[in-house]
VEXDREN-2710 file (C-alpha; in Angstrom, 1 decimal):
% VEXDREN-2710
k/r/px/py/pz
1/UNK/19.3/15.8/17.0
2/UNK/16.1/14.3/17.3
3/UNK/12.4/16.3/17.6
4/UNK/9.1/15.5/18.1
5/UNK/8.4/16.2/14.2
6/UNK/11.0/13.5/13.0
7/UNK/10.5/10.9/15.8
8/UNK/6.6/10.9/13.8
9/UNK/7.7/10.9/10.7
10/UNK/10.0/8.2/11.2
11/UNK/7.4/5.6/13.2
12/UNK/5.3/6.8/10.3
13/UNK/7.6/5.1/8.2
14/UNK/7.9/2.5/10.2
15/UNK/4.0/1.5/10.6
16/UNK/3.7/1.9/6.9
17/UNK/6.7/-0.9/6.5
18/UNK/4.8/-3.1/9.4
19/UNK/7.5/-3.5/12.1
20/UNK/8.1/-1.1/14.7
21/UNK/11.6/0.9/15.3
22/UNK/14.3/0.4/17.7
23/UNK/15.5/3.8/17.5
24/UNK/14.2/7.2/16.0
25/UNK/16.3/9.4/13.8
26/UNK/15.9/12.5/12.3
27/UNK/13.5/12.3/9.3
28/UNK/14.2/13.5/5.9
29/UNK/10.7/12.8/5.1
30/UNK/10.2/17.0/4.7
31/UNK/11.8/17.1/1.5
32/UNK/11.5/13.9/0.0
33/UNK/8.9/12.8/-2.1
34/UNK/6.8/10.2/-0.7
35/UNK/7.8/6.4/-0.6
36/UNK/5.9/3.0/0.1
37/UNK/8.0/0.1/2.4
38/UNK/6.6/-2.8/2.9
39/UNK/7.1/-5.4/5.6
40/UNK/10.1/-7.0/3.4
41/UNK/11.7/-3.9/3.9
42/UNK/11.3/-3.7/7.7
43/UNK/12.0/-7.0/8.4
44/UNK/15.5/-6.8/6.1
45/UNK/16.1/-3.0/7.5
46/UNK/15.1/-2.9/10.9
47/UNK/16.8/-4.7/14.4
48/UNK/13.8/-7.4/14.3
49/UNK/13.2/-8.4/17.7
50/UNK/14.8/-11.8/16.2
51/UNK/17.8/-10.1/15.6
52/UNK/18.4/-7.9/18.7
53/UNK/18.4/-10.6/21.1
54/UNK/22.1/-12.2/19.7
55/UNK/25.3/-10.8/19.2
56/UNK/27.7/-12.2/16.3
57/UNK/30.5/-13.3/17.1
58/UNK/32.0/-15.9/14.6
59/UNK/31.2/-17.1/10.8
60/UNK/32.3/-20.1/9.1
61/UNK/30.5/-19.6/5.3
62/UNK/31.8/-22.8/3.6
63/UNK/30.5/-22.9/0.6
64/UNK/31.1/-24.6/-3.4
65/UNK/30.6/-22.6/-6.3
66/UNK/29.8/-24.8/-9.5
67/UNK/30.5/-22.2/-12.5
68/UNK/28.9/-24.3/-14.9
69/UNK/25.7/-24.7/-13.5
70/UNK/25.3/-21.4/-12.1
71/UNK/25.1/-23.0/-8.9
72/UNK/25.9/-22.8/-5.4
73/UNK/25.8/-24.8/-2.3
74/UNK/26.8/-24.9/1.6
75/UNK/26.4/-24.2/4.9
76/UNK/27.3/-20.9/7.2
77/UNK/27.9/-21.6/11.2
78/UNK/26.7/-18.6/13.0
79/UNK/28.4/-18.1/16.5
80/UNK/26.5/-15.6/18.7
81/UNK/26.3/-14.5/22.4
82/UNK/22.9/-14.6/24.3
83/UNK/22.3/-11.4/24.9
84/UNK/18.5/-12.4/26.7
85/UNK/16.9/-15.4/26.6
86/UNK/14.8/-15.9/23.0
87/UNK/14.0/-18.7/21.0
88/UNK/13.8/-17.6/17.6
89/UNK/16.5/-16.8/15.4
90/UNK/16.4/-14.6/12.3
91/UNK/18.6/-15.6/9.4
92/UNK/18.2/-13.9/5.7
93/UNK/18.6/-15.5/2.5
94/UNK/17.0/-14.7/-0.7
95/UNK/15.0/-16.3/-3.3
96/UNK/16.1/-18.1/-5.4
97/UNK/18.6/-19.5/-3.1
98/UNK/16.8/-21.7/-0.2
99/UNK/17.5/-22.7/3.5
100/UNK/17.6/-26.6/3.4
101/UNK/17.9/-27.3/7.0
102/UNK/19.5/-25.7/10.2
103/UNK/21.0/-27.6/12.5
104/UNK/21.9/-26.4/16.7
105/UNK/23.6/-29.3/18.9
106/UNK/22.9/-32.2/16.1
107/UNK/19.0/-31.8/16.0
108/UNK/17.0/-30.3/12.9
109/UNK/15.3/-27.4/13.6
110/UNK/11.8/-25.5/12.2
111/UNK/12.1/-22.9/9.9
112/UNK/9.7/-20.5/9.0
113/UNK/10.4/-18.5/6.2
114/UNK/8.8/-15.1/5.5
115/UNK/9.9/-13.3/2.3
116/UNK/13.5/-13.0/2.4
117/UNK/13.7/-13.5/6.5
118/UNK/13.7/-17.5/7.9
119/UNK/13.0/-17.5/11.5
120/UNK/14.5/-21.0/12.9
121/UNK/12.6/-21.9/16.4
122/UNK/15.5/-23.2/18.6
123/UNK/14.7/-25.6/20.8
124/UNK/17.5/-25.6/23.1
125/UNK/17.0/-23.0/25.7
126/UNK/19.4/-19.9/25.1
127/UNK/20.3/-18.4/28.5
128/UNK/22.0/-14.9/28.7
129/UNK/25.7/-14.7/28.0
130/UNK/26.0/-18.2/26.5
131/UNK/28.1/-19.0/23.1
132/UNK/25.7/-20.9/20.3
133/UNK/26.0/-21.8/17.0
134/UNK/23.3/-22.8/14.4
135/UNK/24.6/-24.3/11.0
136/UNK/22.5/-22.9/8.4
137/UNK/22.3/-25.3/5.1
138/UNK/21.3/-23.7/1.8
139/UNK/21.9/-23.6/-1.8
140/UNK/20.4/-22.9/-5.4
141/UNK/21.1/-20.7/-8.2
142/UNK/21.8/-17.4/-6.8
143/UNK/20.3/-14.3/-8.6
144/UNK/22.3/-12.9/-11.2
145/UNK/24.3/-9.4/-11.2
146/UNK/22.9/-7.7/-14.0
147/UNK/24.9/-4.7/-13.7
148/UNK/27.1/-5.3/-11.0
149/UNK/27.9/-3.7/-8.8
150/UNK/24.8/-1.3/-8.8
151/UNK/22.8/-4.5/-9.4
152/UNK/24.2/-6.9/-6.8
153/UNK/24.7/-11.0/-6.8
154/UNK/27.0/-13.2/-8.9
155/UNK/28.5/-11.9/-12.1
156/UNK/29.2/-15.6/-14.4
157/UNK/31.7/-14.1/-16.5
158/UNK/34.5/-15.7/-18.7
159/UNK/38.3/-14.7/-19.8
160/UNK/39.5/-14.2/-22.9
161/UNK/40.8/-17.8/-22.8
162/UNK/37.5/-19.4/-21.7
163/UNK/38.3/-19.7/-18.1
164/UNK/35.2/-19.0/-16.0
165/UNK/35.5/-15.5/-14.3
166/UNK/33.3/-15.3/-11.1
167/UNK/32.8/-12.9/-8.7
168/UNK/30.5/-11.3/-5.9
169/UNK/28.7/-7.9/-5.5
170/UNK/26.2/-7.0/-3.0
171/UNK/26.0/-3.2/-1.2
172/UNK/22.6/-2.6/-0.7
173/UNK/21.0/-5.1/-2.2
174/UNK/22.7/-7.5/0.6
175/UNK/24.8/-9.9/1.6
176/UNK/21.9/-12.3/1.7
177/UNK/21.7/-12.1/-1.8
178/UNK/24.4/-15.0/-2.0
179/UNK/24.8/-16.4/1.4
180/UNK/22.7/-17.1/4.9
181/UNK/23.5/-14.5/7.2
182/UNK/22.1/-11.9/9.9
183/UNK/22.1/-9.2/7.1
184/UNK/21.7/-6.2/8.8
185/UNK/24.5/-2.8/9.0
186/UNK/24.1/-2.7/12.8
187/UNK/26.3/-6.0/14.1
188/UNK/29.6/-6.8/12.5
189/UNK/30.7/-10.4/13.1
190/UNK/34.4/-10.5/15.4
191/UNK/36.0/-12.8/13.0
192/UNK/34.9/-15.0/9.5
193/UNK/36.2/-17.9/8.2
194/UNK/35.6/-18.5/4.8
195/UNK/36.3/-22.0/2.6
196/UNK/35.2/-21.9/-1.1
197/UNK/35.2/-24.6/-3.1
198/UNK/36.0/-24.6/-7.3
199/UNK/37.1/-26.3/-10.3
200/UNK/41.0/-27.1/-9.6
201/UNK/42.0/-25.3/-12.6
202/UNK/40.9/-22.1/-10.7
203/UNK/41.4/-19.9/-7.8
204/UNK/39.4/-18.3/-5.1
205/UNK/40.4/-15.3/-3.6
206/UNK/38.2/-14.1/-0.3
207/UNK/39.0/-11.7/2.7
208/UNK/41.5/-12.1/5.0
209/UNK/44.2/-14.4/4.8
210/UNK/44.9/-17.7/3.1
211/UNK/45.3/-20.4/5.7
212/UNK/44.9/-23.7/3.2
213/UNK/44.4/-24.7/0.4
214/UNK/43.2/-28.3/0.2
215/UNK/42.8/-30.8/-3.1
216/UNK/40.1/-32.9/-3.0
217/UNK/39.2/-36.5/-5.6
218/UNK/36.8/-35.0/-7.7
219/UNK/38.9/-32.1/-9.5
220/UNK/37.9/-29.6/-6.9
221/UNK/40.0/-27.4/-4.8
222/UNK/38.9/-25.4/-1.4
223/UNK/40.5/-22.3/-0.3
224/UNK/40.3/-21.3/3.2
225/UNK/40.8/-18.2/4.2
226/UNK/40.3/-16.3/7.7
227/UNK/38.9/-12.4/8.4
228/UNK/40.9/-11.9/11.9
229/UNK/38.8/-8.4/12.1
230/UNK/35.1/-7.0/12.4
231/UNK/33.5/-7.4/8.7
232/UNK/30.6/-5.9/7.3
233/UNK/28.0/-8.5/5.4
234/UNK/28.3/-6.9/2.1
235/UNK/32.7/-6.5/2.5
236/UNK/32.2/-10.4/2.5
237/UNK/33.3/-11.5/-1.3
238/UNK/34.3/-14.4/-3.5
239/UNK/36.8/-13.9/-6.7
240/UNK/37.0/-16.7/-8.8
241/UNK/39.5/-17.1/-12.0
242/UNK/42.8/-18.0/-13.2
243/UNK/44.6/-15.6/-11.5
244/UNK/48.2/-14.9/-10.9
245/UNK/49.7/-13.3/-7.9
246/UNK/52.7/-10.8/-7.0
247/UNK/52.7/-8.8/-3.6
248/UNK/55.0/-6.2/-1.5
249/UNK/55.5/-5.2/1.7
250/UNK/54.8/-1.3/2.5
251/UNK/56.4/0.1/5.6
252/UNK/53.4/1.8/7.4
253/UNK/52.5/3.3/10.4
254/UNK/51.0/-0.1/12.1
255/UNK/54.4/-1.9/10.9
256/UNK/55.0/-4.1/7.9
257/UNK/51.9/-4.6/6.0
258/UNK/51.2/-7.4/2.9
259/UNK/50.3/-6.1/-0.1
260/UNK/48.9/-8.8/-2.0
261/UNK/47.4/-8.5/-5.8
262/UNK/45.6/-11.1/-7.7
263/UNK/44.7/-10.6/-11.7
264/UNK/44.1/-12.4/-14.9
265/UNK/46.7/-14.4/-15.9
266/UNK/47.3/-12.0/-19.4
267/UNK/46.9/-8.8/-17.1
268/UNK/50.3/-9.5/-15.3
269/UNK/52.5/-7.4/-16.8
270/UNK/49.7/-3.8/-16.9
271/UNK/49.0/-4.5/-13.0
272/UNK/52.5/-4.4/-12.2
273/UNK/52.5/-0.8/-13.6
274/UNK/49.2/0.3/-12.7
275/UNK/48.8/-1.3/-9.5
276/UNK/51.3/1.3/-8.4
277/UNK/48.9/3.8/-7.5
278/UNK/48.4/1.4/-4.3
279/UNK/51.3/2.1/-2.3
280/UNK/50.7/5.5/-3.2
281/UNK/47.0/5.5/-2.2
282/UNK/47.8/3.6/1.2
283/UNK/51.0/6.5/2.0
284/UNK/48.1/9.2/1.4
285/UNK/45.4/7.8/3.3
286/UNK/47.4/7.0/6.3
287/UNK/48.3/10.8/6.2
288/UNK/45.2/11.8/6.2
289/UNK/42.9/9.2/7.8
290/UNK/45.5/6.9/10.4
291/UNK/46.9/4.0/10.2
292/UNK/45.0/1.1/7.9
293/UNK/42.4/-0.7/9.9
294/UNK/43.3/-4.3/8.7
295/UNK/46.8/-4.8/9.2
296/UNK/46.5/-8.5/10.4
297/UNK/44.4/-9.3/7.2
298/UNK/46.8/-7.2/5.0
299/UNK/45.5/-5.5/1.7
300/UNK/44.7/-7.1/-1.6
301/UNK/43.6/-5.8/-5.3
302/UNK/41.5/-8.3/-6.8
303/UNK/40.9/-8.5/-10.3
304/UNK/36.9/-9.0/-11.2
305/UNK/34.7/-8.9/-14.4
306/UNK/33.0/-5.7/-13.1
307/UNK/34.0/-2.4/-12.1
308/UNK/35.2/-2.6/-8.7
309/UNK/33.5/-2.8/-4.7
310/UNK/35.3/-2.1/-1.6
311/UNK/35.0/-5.9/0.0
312/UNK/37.3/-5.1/3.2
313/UNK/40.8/-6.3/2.6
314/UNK/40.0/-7.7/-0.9
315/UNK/39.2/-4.7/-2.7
316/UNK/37.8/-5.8/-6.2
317/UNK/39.5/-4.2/-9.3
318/UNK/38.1/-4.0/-12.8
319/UNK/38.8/-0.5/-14.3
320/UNK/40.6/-1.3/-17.3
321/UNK/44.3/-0.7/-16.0
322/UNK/43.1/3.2/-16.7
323/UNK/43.5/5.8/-15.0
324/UNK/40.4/8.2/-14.1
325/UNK/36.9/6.1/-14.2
326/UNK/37.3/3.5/-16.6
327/UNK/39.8/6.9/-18.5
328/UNK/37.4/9.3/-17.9
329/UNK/38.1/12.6/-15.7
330/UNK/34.4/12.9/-13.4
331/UNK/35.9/16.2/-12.5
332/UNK/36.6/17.7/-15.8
333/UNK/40.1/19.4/-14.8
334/UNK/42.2/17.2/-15.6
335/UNK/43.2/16.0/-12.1
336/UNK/41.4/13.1/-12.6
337/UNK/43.3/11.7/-14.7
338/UNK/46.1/11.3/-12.7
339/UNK/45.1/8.2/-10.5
340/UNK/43.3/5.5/-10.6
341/UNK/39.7/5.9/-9.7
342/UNK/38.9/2.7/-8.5
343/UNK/41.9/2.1/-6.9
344/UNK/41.7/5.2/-4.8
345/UNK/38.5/5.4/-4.4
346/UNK/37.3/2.1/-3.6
347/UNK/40.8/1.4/-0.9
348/UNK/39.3/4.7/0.5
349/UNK/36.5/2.7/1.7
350/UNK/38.6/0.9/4.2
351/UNK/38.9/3.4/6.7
352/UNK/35.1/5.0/5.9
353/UNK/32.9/1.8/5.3
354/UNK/34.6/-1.1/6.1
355/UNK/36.5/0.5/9.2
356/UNK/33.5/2.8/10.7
357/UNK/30.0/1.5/9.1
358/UNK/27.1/3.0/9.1
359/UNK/23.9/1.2/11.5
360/UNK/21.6/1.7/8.2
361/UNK/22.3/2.2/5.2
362/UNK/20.2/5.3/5.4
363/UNK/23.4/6.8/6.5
364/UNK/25.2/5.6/3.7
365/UNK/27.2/9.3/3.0
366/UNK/29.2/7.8/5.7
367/UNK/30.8/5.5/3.3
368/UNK/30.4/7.5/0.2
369/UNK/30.8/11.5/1.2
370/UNK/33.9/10.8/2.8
371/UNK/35.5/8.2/0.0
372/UNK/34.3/10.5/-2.5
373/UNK/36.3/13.1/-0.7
374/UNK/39.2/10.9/-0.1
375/UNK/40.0/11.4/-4.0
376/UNK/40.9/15.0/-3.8
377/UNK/42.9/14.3/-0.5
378/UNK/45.1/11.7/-2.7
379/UNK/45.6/15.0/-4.6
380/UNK/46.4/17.3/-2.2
381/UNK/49.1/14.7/-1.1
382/UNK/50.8/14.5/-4.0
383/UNK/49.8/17.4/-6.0
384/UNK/48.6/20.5/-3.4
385/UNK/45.8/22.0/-2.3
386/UNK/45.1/24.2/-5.1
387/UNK/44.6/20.8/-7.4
388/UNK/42.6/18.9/-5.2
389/UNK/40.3/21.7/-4.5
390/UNK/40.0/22.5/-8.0
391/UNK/39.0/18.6/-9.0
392/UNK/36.2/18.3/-6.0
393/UNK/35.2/21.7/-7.0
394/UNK/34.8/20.2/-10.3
395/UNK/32.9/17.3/-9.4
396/UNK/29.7/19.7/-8.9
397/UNK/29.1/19.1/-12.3
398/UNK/27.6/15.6/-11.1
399/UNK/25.2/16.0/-8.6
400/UNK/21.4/15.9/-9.2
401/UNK/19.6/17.6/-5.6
402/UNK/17.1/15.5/-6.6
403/UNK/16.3/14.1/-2.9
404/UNK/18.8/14.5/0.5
405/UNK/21.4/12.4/1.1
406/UNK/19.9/10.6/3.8
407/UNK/17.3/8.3/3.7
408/UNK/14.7/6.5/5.2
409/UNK/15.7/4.4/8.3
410/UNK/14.9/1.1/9.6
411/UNK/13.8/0.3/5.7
412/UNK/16.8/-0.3/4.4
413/UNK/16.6/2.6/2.0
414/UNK/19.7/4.3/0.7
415/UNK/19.3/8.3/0.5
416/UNK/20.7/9.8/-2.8
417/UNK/23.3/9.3/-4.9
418/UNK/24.3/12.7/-4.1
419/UNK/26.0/11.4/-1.1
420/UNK/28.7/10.7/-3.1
421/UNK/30.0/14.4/-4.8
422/UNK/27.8/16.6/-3.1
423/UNK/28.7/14.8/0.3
424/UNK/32.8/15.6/-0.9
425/UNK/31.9/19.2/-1.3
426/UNK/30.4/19.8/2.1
427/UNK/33.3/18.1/3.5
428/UNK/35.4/20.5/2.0
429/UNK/33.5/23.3/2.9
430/UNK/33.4/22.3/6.2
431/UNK/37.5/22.1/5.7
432/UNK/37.2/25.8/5.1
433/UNK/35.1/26.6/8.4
434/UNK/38.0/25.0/10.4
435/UNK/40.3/26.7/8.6
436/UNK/43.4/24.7/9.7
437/UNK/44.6/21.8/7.7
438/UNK/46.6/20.1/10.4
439/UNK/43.2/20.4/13.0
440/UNK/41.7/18.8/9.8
441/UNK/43.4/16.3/9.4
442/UNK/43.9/15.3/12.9
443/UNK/39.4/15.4/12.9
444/UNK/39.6/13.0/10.0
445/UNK/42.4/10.6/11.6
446/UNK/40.5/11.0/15.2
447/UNK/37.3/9.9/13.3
448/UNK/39.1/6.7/12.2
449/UNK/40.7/5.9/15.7
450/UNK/37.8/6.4/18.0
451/UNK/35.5/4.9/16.0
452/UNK/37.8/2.4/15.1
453/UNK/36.2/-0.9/13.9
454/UNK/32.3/0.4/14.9
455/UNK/29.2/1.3/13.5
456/UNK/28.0/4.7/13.8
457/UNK/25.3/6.8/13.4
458/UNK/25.0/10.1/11.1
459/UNK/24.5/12.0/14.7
460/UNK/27.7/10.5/16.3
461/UNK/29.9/11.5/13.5
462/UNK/27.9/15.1/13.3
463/UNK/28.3/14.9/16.9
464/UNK/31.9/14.2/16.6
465/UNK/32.9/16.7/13.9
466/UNK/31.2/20.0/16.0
467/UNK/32.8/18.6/19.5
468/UNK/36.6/18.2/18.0
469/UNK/36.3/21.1/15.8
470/UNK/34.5/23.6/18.1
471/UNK/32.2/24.9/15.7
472/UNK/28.3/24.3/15.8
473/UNK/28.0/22.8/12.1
474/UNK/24.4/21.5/13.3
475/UNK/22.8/23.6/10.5
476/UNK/25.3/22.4/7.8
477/UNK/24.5/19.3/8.2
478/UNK/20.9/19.8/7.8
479/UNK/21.4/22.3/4.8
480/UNK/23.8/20.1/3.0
481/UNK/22.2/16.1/4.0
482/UNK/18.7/16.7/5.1
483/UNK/17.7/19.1/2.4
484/UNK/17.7/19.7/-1.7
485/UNK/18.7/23.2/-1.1
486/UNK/21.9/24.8/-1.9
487/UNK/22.9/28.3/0.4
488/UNK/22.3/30.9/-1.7
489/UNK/24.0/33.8/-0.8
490/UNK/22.0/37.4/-2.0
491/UNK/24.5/40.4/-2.2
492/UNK/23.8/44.3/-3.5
493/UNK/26.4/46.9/-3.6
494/UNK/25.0/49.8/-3.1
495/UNK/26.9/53.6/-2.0
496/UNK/30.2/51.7/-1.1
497/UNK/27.8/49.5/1.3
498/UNK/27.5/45.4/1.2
499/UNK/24.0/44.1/1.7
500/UNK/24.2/40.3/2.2
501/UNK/22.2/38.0/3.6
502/UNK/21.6/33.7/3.3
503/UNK/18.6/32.3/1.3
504/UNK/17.3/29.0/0.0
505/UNK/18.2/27.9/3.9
506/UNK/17.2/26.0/7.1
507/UNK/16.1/28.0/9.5
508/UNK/19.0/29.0/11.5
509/UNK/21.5/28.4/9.2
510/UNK/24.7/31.1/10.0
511/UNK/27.5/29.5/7.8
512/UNK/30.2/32.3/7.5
513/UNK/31.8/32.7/4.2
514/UNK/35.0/33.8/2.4
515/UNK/34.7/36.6/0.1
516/UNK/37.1/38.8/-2.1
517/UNK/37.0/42.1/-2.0
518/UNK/38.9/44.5/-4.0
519/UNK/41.5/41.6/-4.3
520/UNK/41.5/40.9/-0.4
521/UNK/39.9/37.7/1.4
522/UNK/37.1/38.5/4.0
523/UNK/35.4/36.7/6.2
524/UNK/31.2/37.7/6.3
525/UNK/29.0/36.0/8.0
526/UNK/25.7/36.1/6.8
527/UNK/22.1/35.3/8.3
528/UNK/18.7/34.7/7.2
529/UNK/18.4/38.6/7.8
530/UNK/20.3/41.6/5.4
531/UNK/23.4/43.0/7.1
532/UNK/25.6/45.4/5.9
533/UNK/29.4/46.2/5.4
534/UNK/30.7/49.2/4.3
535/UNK/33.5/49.3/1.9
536/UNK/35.0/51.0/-1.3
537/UNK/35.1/48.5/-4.2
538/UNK/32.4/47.9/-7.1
539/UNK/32.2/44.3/-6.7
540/UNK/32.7/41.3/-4.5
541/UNK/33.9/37.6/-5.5
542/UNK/32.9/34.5/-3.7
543/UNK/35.4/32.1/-2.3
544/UNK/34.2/28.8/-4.7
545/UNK/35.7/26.5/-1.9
546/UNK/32.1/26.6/-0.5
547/UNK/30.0/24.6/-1.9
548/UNK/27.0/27.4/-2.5
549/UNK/25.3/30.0/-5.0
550/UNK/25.4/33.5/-5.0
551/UNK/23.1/36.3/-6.7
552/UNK/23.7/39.9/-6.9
553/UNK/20.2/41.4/-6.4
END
């Protein structure tokens, strides 16, 4: 997938942001308008030479939230493996929030602090395939979410009855943005242990498991609770309120798994009806996708003053007790209003975000094309294929082509938000390439088991997808990610003869086609160049499972 064109536009990008690259991916520079990055950028978006020298293997974030103050404060121990000898460490945290000290085998160390990267100069020598940890002290008022969870940090909320209402977003904008950590997409840590400390009169809910929950003098409680799995930095949340709880066990293909819900105190009686989209959602996705990637952490809703996020195992809940987005229908058919969006949507995450992630977030359609997607494969499940193609179809209506769906790498630079619908549609055109459901489904659920807890790149799942489904979809990838430009396909009937050909298209691009034809399905398969077919009726329809145009010229 690479060429010598992208590899220079990409260490273009690269220079511009002041930090060289680690790896070179294919640019989508060509049809993008032009962007600054700065060394901020690089430094949080690329694998620093600070960074690649450690692997992750262990957090303990212990941290207490004071609600009225705004204010937070704690320590994260960072476990990691040597992976060469190197004696500077990179740890991010952002302003306002400052490192205080760091601390490896009792002695204070130096930290220099550029931007939103601290680089602590160890002083003990770190020798290939030890185990180190470095206790990172910080604290400060973290920055606000303004609009969470587009704008990312805390959200300070309050109940109806006063109670404070706290909660974390962070995608994109980073984990960082609340808590020390080596914030890039690339390295997961194995296993997280997280204690958060509160008012008494509240409670925290965080990934994983609760382990303990410990009283302390001074009207504060800590929860402790433990991630036994590979998390991503920004799947890493704090829920604070006066929540209630209820649960179930679902029977699943991994065994017994714990359903665990947490929400307002006043909300108990609507999430008990509501909150029964969730077995629903995890039957369906199992179908489709394989078994749920976190059974030893089980699956929780979580109740938060925003709309939702897809923190892994603690999926974050705040649509209303609506169905459709916050009771709206994105589609326009009316199929969307028979689920839950956020529900759905954001547990869809699980298997494509928090189970395979992407290296950067430049391949964030990853996460989104394929959750997006997940929504009409809840409605296939329990409706047919008829409605579920006719909601995605729908969901055309919302994408912009204003720039491609990738974006810039090593910058941490998210492409468009078109990676969301536009993304579902080419996966469901590509559905109608392979033309078998079942070798469908078993492409989705392979995705989820051989990639299973990994990051990946855009060209291992393109890669992937063309090698289990024996079709070269190299150009639909470009057409549909890389570009602006939607296939148009140019038809003329002319003396019972079809002239067709592709425009509006990379070079190359061969995507065959369903068309109807006096009433009867054909399959054409159109180039850059006219061809011709010779037939009897007046006019032609196109199949409007592929996501394309058509003109008759």
């Amino acid at each position: 997938m690479h060429n010598s064109l992208s590899v220079f536009m990409t260490s273009l990008a690269i220079l511009i942001a002041g930090c060289s690259s680690s790896t070179a991916q294919k640019s989508t520079s060509l049809f993008s308008k032009s962007e600054t990055f700065t060394r901020q950028d690089s430094l949080r978006g690329s694998i620093t030479p600070e960074r690649s020298w450690w692997d992750l293997t262990y957090y303990h974030l212990n941290v207490a939230v004071n609600p009225d103050k705004k204010f937070i404060k704690g320590k994260n121990t960072v476990q990691y493996k040597v992976l060469k000898p190197h004696q500077v460490l990179q740890i991010d945290l952002q302003p306002p929030l400052k490192i205080t000290k760091a601390i490896q085998n009792n002695e204070e160390l130096k930290v220099v602090s550029e931007g939103n990267a601290h680089f602590i100069q160890l002083k003990s020598p770190q020798k290939e395939g030890a185990i180190n940890s470095v206790d990172v002290y910080y604290e400060g008022n973290p920055k606000e979410a303004i609009r969470a969870p587009w704008d990312g940090g805390f959200s300070w909320k309050k109940d109806s009855n006063g109670n404070h209402f706290v909660a974390t977003s962070c995608q994109g904008l980073g984990a960082s943005v609340w808590w020390p950590n080596k914030d890039h997409m690339y390295d997961e840590v194995d296993s997280m242990a997280i204690s958060v400390r509160i008012p008494k009169n509240l409670m925290d809910v965080s990934n994983g498991r609760l382990r303990n929950i410990e009283q302390h003098n001074d009207n504060t409680t800590t929860y402790h609770w433990f991630v036994d799995n590979p998390i991503n930095n920004y799947g890493v949340n704090v829920n604070i309120g006066d929540y209630v709880h209820f649960s179930e066990k679902y029977q699943g293909e991994d065994g017994e798994l714990d359903m665990n819900y947490y929400v307002l105190r006043d909300n108990l009686k609507k999430a008990k009806k509501q909150f029964k989209d969730a077995p629903k959602m995890m039957k369906a996705f199992e179908h489709w996708f394989g078994k749920y990637p976190f059974y030893e952490d089980g699956f929780k809703l979580v109740e938060v003053p925003y709309l939702g996020m897809e923190h892994q195992s603690s999926v974050t809940y705040g649509n209303q007790y609506k169905n459709g987005y916050l009771g709206r229908d994105l589609s326009g058919t009316g199929w969307g209003l028979k689920f839950d969006f956020i529900i759905i949507h954001e547990a869809g995450h699980e298997w494509f975000a928090n189970n395979i992630t992407n290296v950067d977030i430049a391949d964030m359609w990853i996460h989104e094309s394929f959750t997006a997607y997940s929504e009409n494969l809840f409605l296939d499940y329990y409706y047919g294929k008829k409605a579920s193609a006719e909601y995605v179809i729908g969901t055309r209506s919302s994408i912009q082509n204003d720039k491609p769906i990738i974006g810039h790498y090593n910058v941490n630079n998210e492409g468009s938000g078109d990676m969301y619908y536009k993304g579902a549609n080419m996966l469901h055109t590509i559905r109608q390439l392979v033309n078998d459901d079942e070798k469908w489904r078993q492409i989705l659920r392979g995705l989820n088991a051989d990639f299973y807890h990994k990051t990946v790149t855009t060209q291992e799942i393109e890669q992937y997808m063309i090698d289990k489904s024996g079709i070269d979809l190299s150009k639909v990838f470009d057409q549909y990610l890389r570009t602006v430009k939607i296939p148009e396909l140019e038809y003329t009937i002319e003396n019972n003869t079809l002239k067709y050909r592709w425009n509006n298209v990379v070079k190359g691009f061969n995507m065959p086609v369903k068309v109807i034809i006096d009433g009867k399905v054909e399959l054409i398969n159109p180039t850059e160049n006219w061809q011709t077919k010779t037939m009897k009726a007046s006019s032609i329809k196109i199949d409007k499972n592929y996501y394309i145009n058509s003109k008759s010229v």
